[in-house]
C-alpha positions as CSV (number, residue, x, y, z in Angstrom):
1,X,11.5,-4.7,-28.3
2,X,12.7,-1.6,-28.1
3,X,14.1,0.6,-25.2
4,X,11.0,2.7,-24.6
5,X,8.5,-0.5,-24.7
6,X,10.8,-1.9,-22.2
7,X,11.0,1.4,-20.1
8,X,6.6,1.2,-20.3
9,X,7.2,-2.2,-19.4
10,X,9.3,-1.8,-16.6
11,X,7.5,1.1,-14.9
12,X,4.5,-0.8,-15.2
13,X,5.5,-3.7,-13.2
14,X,6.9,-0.9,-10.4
15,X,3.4,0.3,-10.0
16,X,2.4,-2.9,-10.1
17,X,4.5,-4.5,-6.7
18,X,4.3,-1.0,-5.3
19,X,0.3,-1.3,-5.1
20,X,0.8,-5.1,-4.4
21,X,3.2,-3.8,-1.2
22,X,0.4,-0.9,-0.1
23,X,-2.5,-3.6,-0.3
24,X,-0.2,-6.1,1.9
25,X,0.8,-3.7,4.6
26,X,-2.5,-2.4,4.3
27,X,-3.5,-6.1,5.2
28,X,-1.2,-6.6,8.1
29,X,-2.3,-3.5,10.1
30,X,-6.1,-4.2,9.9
31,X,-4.9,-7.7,10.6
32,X,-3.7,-6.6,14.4
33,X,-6.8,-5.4,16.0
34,X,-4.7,-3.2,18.9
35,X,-3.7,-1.2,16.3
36,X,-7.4,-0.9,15.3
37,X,-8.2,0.4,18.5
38,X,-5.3,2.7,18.6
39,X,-6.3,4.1,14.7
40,X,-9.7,5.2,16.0
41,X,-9.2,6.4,19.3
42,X,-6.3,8.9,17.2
43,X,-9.2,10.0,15.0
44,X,-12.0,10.1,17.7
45,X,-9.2,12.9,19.4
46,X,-9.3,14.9,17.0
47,X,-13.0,15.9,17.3
């Protein structure tokens, strides 16, 4: 395989585990419902 296959390859995977981590912590906060309440009382403020 050559360098730039490997380079495809490799930044691949990255977006991969970087979506995988977003999806997770994304997880965790909807996962505590205090910060649930705090989310939408922030968003009802702003009308």
């Amino acid at each position: 395989m050559d360098t730039r296959h490997r380079h495809i390859r490799i930044e691949r995977a990255a977006w991969l585990v970087a979506a995988v981590a977003a999806l997770g912590a994304t997880f965790a906060l909807y996962a505590r419902p205090a910060f649930l309440v705090t989310l939408i009382d922030q968003i009802w403020s702003c009308f």
